[in-house]
C-alpha positions as CSV (number, residue, x, y, z in Angstrom):
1,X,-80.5,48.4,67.7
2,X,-83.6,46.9,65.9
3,X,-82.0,47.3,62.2
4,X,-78.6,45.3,63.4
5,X,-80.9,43.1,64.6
6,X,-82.7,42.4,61.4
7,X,-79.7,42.6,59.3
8,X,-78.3,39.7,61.4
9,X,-80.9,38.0,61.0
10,X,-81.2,37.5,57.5
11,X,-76.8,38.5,56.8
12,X,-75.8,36.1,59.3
13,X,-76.5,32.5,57.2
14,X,-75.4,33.8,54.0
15,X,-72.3,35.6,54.9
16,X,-70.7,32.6,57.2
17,X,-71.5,30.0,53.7
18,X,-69.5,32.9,51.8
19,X,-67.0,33.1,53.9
20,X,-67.1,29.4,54.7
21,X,-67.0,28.4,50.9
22,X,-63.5,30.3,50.0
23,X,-61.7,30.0,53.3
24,X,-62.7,26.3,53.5
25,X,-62.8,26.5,57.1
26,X,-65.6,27.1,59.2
27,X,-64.4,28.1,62.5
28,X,-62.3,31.3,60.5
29,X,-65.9,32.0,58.4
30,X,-67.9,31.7,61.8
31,X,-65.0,34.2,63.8
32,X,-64.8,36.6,60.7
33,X,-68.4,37.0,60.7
34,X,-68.6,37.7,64.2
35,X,-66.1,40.4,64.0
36,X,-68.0,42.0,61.7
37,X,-71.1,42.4,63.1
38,X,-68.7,43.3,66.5
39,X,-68.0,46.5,64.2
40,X,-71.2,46.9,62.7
41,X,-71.9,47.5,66.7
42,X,-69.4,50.2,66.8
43,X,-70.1,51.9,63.7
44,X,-73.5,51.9,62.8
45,X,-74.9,53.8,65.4
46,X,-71.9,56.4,64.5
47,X,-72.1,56.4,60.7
48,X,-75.8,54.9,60.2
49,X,-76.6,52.1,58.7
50,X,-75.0,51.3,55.0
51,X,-77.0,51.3,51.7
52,X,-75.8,47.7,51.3
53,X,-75.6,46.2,55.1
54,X,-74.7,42.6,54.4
55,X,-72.1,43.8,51.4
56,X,-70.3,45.7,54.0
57,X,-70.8,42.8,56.4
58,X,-69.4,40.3,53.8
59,X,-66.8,42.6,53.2
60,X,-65.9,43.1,56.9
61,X,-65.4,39.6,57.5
62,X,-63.8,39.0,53.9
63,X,-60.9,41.7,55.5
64,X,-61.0,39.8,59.1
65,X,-60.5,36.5,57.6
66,X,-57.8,38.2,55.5
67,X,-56.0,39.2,58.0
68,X,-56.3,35.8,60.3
69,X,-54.9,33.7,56.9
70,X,-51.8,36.6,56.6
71,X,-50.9,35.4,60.3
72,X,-50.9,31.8,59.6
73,X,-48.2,31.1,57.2
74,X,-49.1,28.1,54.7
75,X,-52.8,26.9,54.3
76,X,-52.7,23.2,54.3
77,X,-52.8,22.4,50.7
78,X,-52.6,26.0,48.9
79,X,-50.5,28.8,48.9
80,X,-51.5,31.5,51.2
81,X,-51.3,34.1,48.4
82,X,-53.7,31.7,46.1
83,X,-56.0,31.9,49.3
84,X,-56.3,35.3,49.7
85,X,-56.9,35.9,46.1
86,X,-59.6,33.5,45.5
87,X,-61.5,35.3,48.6
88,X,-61.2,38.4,47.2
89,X,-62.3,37.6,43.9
90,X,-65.3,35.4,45.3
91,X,-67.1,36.9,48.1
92,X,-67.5,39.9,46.8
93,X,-71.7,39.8,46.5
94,X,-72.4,42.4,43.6
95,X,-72.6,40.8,40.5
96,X,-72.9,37.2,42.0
97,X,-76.3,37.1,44.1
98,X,-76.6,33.4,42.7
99,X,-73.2,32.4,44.5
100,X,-74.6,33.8,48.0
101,X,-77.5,31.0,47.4
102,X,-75.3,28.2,46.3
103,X,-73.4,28.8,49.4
104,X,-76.0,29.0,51.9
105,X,-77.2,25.4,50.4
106,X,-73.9,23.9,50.7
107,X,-73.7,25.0,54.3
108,X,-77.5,23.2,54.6
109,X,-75.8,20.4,53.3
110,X,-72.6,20.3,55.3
111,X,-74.3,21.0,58.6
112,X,-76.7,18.4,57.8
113,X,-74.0,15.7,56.6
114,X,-74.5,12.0,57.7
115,X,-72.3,11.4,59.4
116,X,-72.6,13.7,61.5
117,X,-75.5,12.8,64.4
118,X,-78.7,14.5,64.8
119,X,-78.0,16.4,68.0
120,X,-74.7,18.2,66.2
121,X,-76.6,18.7,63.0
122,X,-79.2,20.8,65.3
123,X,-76.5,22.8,67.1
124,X,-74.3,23.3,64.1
125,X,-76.9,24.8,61.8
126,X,-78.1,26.9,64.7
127,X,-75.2,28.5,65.0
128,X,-73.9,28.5,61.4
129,X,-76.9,29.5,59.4
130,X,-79.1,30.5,61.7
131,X,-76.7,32.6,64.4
132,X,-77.9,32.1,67.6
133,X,-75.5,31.9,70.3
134,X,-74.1,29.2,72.1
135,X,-76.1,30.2,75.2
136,X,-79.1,30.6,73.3
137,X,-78.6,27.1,71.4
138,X,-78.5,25.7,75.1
139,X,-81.5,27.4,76.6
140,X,-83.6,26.3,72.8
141,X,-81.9,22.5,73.1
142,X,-82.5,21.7,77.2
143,X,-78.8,21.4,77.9
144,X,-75.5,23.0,79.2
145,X,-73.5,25.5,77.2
146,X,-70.4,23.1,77.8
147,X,-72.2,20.2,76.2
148,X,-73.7,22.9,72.9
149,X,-70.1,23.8,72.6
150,X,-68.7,20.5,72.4
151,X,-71.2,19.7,69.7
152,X,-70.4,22.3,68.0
153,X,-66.6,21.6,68.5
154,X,-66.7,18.0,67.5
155,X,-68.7,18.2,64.5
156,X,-66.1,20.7,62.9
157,X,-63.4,18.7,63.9
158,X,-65.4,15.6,62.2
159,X,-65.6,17.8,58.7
160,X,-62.1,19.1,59.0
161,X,-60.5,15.3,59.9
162,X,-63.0,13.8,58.0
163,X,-62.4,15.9,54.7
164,X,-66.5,16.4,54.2
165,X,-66.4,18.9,51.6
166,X,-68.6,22.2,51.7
167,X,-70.7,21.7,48.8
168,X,-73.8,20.4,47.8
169,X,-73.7,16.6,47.0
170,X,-73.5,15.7,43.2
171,X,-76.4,14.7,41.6
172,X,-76.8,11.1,42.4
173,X,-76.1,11.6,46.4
174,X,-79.3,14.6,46.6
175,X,-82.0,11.9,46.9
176,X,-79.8,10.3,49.8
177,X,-78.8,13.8,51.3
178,X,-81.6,15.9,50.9
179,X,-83.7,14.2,53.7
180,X,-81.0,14.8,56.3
181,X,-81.0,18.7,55.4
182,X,-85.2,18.8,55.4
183,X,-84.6,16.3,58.5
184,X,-82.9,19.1,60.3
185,X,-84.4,22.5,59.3
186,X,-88.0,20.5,60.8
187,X,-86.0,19.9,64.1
188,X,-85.3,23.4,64.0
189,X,-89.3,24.6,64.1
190,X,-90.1,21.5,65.7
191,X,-87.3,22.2,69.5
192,X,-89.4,25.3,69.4
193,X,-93.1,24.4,68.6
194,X,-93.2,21.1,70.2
195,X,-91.3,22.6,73.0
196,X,-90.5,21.0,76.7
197,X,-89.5,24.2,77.8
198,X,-92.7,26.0,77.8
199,X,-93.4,29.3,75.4
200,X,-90.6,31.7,75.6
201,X,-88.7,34.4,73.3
202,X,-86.3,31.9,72.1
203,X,-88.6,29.4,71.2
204,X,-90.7,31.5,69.7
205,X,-87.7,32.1,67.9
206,X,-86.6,29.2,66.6
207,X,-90.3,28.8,65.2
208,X,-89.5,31.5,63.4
209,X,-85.9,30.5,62.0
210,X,-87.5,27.3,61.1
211,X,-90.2,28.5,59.0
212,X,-87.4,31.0,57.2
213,X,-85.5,27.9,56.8
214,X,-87.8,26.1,54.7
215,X,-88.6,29.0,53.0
216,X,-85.1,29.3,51.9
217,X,-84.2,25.4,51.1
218,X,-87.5,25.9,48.7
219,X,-86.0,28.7,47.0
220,X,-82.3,27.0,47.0
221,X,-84.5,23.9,45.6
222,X,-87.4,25.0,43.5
223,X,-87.9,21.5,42.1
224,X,-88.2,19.5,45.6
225,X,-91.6,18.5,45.9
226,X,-90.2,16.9,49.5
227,X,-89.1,21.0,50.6
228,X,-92.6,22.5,49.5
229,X,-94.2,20.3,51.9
230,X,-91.9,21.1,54.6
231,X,-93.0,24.1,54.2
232,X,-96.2,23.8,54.1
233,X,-96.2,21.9,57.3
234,X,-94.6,24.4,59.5
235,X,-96.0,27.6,58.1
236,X,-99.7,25.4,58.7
237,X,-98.7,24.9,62.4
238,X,-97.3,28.1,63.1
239,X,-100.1,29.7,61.8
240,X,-101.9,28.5,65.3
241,X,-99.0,29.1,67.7
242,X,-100.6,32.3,69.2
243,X,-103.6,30.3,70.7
244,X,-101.5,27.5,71.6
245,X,-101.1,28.1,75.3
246,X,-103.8,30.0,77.0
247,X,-102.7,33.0,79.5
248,X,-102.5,30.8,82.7
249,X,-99.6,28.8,80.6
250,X,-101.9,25.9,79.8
251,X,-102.1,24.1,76.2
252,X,-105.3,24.9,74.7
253,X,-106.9,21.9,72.7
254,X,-107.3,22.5,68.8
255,X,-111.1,22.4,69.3
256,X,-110.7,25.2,71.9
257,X,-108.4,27.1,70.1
258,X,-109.9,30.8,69.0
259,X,-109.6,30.4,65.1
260,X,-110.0,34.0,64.6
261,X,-107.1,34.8,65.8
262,X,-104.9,31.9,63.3
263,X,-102.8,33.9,60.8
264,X,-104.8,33.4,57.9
265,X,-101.6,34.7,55.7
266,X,-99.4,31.9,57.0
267,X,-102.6,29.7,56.0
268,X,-102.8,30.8,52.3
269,X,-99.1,30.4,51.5
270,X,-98.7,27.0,53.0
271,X,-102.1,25.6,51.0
272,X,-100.0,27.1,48.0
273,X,-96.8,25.3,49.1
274,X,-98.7,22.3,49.8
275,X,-100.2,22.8,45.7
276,X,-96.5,22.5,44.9
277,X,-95.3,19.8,46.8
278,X,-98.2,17.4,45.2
279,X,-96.5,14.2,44.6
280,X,-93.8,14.2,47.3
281,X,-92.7,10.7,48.3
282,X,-91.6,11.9,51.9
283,X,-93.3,11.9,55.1
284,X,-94.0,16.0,55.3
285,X,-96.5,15.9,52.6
286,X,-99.4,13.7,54.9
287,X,-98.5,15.6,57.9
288,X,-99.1,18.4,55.9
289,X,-102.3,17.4,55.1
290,X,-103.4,16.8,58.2
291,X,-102.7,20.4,58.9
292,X,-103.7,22.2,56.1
293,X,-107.4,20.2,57.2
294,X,-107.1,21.7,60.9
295,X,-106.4,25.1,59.4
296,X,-109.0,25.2,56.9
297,X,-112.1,23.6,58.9
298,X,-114.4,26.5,59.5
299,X,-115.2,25.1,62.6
300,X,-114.0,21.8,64.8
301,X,-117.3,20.5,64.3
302,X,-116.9,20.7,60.6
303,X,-113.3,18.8,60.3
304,X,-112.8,16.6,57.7
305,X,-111.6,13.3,59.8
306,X,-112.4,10.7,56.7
307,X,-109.4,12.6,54.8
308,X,-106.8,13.0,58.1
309,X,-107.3,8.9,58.6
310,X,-106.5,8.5,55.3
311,X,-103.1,10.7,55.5
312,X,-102.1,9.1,58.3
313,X,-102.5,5.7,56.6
314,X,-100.1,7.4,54.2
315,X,-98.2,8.6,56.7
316,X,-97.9,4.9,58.2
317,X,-96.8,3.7,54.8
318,X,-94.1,5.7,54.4
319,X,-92.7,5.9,58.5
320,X,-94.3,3.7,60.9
321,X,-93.9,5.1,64.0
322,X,-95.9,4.6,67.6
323,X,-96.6,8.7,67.9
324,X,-98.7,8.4,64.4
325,X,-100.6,5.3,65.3
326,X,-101.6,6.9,68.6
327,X,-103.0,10.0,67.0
328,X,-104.7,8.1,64.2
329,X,-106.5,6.3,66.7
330,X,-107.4,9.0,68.2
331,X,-108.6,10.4,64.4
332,X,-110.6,7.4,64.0
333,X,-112.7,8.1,67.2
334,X,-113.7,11.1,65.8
335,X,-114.4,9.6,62.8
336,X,-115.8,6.2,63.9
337,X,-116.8,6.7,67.6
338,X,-114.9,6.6,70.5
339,X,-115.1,2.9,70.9
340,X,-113.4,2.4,67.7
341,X,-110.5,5.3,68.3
342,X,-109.9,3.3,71.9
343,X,-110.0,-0.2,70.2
344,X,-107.6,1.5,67.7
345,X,-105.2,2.7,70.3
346,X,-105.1,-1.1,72.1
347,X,-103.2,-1.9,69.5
348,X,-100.5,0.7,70.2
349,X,-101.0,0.9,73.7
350,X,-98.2,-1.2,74.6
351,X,-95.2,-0.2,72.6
352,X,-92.1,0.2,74.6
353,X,-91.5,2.8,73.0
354,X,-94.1,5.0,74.3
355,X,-93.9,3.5,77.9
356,X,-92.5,6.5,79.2
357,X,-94.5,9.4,77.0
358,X,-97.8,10.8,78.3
359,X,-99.4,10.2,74.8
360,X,-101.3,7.0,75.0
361,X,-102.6,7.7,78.3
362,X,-103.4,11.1,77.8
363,X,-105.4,10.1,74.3
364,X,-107.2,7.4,76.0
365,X,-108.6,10.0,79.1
366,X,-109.8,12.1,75.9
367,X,-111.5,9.6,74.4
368,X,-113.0,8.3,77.2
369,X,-113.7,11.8,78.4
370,X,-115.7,12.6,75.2
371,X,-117.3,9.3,75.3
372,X,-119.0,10.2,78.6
373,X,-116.9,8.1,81.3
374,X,-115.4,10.8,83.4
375,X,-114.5,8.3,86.2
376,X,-112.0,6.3,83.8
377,X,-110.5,9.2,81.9
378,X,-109.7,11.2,85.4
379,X,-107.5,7.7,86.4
380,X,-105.9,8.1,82.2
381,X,-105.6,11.9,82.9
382,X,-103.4,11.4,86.5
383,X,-101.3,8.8,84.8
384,X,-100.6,11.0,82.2
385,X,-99.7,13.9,84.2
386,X,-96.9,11.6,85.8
387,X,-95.7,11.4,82.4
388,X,-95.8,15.0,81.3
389,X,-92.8,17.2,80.8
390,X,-94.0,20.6,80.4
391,X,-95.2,23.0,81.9
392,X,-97.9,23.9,79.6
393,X,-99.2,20.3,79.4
394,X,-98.8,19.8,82.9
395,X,-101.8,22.5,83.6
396,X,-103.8,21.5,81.1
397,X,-103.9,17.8,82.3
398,X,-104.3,19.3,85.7
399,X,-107.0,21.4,84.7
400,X,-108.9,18.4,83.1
401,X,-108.4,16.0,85.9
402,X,-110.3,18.9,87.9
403,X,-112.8,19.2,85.4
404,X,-113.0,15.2,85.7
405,X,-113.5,15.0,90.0
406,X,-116.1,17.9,89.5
C-alpha cells in the first residue's frame, strides 16, 4: 500500500537510530523495526492508517525490543530492568523531536565509522538508515546477497567487538569524521547515478535516497559548509537524470540532452545550497560548480568553460585524481581548442590507473571527433567500447562508432 510505502520511507532511518540509541544494539533496533512495519502490514489496511504513523511505528518496535531484552536475562553491562526503563522513557517521540535528529546523525556517524571500510559503510547505511533490503542492496551494489549480508554481518560485529559507540564524535574528531559520513551518503547517489547496472527502479532509487540523505545531514548540520555542497551537487545532477539515457537505453551527451525537460526546482534549491556552502574546503564544492554551470547554461553553446577549468584546478588542488584531469582536459578543448584538450589529456593518458577505464579513450574519440578527424576517433571510439561496462554506454559508443564509418 502506497502510504506504508511512504511512511517507511521517511520512519524507517529515524526509528532504527531511536531504537538503536537506547538498546545500544543494532541488530535488536534493526529486528524491532522490522516487526513493526510487519504489523503496520497487518493492521493498517484493517484499522487505517494512524494520525501519528512513525509514533506508533517507534512505539511498535519500542514494545518488540521490550520483549526481545525480557527474554535475554542480563544486558552486558546494565541491569535489564535499567534497560527497559531507559527505552521507555527515551523513545518515546512527542515532546522530543530534537532526539529523533540526534539519533539519526549518530547512526550517519556510526555507519560511516573509519574503521569500518567503504564497501560496509555503503551496505550498512543502506540498510540502517535508508531500509532497503538485503536483496535490494545487492541488485544497487553488483554483488550476491551472501556477500551484502556478510557486510552487513561483519561490520556489526566490528562495532559490537570493537566498542564504537553510537554517537556523534565529540567536537574535535567532527572535522576528521564528517568526511567519511558525506563520503558515504555521495556513494549512496553516486551506485545509482553513475550506475554500471544500467537505469532501473532501484537505482533510480537510491538517487533518490541519496539526495534525501544530504538533505538530512544539512539539516542534522546546518553549519557544514562541506554538507551544503553535497547537496548541491547531487540535487544539480539529478536534476538531469530523466534525459540521461535516451529510449533505446543509450547515454545521451550533455550537449544533446533536452534541457527542457531538467527539473528546474531541483536547479533552484541546489544554486541556493551551493550559496550556503561558499567557503567549503572539501572537494564537493568545485564539483558543484561545475554542475550548477551545466544546469544553468541556457544553451550548450553558451557554457561557461573558463569558470569549469578553473573549478577543476580547484578541484585538483584539493584531490588529485586521474578521472578529474581527464575531464579537465576535455574542458580545456572546449575552452582552448581541441588540440589543447588532446595535448592536455597526453599528460594523463598513461596513468595506470585508468588503464582499464574507457575514459581516456572515449574522451580522446570526442575530441578528435569534434575536431573533424572521424577516421582516428572511430579507432578511440572501438577501443573504448572494449572498455565499457554498461549497457547504456555501450550503445552510445556503438552508436558513434556508426556515426564515425558512415
Amino acid at each position: 500500500m502506497a502510504n506504508l510505502d511512504s511512511v517507511f520511507r521517511r520512519e524507517w532511518g529515524p526509528a532504527v537510530a531511536a531504537l538503536a540509541r537506547w538498546s545500544g544494539d543494532l541488530t535488536v533496533a534493526e529486528d524491532a523495526v522490522q516487526e513493526a512495519f510487519a504489523e503496520a502490514l497487518r493492521a493498517w489496511p484493517r484499522d487505517g492508517v494512524p494520525e501519528n504513523p512513525g509514533g506508533w511505528v517507534v512505539a511498535v518496535a519500542r514494545n518488540r525490543a521490550l520483549d526481545r531484552l525480557r527474554r535475554e536475562s542480563v544486558r552486558p553491562g546494565k541491569e535489564l530492568a535499567a534497560v527497559v526503563d531507559d527505552i521507555r522513557a527515551r523513545t518515546d517521540r512527542p515532546g522530543i523531536p530534537h532526539r529523533v535528529r540526534d539519533d539519526e546523525l549518530r547512526m550517519m556517524f556510526t555507519c560511516a565509522h573509519p574503521a569500518l571500510d567503504r564497501a560496509s559503510q555503503l551496505a550498512l547505511t543502506l540498510r540502517l538508515i535508508s531500509g532497503l533490503t538485503v536483496a535490494e542492496i545487492a541488485r544497487a551494489l553488483l554483488v550476491s546477497e551472501a556477500a551484502v549480508g556478510q557486510r552487513i554481518t561483519r561490520a556489526k560485529n566490528k562495532i559490537r567487538h570493537a566498542n564504537i559507540p553510537l554517537r556523534v564524535p565529540p567536537a574535535e574528531l567532527l572535522p576528521e569524521r564528517t568526511p567519511h559520513v558525506l563520503g558515504c551518503i555521495y556513494s549512496v547517489f553516486t551506485e545509482g547515478y553513475w550506475s554500471t547496472a544500467g537505469p532501473s527502479a532501484i537505482r533510480d532509487e537510491l538517487c533518490d535516497e541519496g539526495v534525501r540523505l544530504a538533505g538530512e545531514v544539512c539539516a542534522l548540520m546546518p553549519d557544514s559548509r562541506d554538507a551544503h555542497a553535497l547537496a548541491a551537487l547531487v540535487l544539480l545532477h539529478d536534476s538531469r537524470r530523466a534525459t540521461r539515457v535516451d529510449g533505446d537505453g543509450a547515454l545521451v551527451p550533455l550537449d544533446e540532452q533536452d534541457r527542457s525537460r531538467w527539473d528546474r526546482g531541483r536547479i533552484a534549491t541546489g544554486v541556493q545550497r551551493l550559496a550556503l556552502a561558499a567557503g567549503a574546503d572539501g572537494p564537493y564544492l568545485p564539483q558543484a560548480v561545475i554542475a550548477a554551470i551545466h544546469a544553468t547554461a541556457a544553451s550548450w553553446e553558451e557554457t561557461d568553460w573558463a569558470t569549469i577549468c578553473a573549478a577543476y584546478d580547484r578541484l585538483l588542488q584539493i584531490a588529485d585524481s586521474p578521472i578529474a584531469r581527464a575531464n579537465r582536459a576535455l574542458a580545456i578543448g572546449f575552452r582552448d581548442g581541441f588540440p589543447a584538450g588532446l595535448a592536455a589529456l597526453d599528460g594523463v593518458a598513461d596513468d595506470p590507473r585508468l588503464a582499464r577505464s574507457s575514459t581516456v579513450p572515449s574522451i580522446r574519440a570526442d575530441l578528435l571527433r569534434r575536431a573533424g578527424r572521424r577516421s582516428e576517433a572511430l579507432r578511440w571510439y572501438e577501443t573504448a567500447l572494449a572498455h565499457a561496462g554498461s549497457d547504456p554506454a555501450r550503445a552510445f559508443l556503438a552508436r558513434r562508432i556508426t556515426e564515425c564509418s558512415a
